[in-house]
N, C-alpha and C positions, 0 to 999 in steps of 0.2 A: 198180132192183128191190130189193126187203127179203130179207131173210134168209131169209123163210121162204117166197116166191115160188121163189129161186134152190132151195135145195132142193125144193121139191116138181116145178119145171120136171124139174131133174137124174134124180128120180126116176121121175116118168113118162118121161123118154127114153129110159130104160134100164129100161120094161115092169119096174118093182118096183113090191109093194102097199105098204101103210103097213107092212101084217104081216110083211115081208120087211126093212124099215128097222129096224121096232120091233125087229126079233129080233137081227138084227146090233148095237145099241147097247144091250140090255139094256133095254127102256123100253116103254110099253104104244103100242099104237096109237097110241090118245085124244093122250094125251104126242105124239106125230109130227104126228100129225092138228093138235092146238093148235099146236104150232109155228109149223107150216108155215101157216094160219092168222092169225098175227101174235096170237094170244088167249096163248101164254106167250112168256116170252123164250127168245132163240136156246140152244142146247146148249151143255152145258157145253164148256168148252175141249178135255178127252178127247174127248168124245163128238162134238164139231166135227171134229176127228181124222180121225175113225173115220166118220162120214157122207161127210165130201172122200175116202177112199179107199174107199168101198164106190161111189158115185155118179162119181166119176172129177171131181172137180170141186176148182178153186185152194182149199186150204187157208188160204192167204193171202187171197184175193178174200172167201172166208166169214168170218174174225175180220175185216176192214173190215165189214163188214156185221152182224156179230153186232154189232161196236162202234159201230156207228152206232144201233143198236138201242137199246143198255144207256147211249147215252151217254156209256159209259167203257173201257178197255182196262185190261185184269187180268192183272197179270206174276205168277207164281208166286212166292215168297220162297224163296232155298235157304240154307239151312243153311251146306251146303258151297262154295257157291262166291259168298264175297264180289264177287267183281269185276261181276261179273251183277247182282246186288244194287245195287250202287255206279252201275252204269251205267243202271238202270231209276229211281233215286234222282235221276239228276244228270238224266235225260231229264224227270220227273214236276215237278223243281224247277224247269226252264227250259222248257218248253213252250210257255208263252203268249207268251213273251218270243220264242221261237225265229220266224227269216223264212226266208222261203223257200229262199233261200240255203245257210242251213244243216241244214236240213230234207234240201236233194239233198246234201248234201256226206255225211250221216249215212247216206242208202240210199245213195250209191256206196261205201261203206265196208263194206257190207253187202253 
């Protein structure tokens, strides 16, 4: 399913209009309506947020899915916390390289 399948299924399950989504994330229908659609790309990472807990739907299952979407996965940069940083760095440097192997060893650690 796409990104924007899953949300709109979520949404009709739980009897919401677009007007009801729109209003919860700050954003016009059209905006929802495109979405869900596949005509824009998935919500922003807030606003992903904030659709999985208004629609009751994996936060997690949604960024796979925006990310399959965009292509890519988009880590925030903090200022504050080098080590987050370091480890979004050393994940982005070894990615292709990485097997499966160490792929589960990183979600068990998780």
């Amino acid at each position: 399913m796409s990104f924007g399948t899953v949300v709109r299924s979520g949404r009709e399950a739980r009897g919401l209009s677009l007007s009801a989504i729109a209003k919860a994330l700050g954003v016009t229908k059209v905006y929802v309506s495109d979405v869900e659609r596949g005509l824009r790309a998935p919500f922003t990472r807030e606003k992903l947020e904030k659709v999985a807990e208004v629609l009751e739907l994996d936060p997690v299952e949604l960024h796979e899915l925006a990310a399959g979407h965009r292509g890519y996965v988009r880590l925030p940069y903090s200022a504050e916390d080098r080590d987050k940083n370091r480890l979004a760095a050393v994940l982005s440097h070894r990615w292709v390289e990485m097997d499966g192997d160490e792929v589960v060893k990183i979600m068990g650690a998780l």
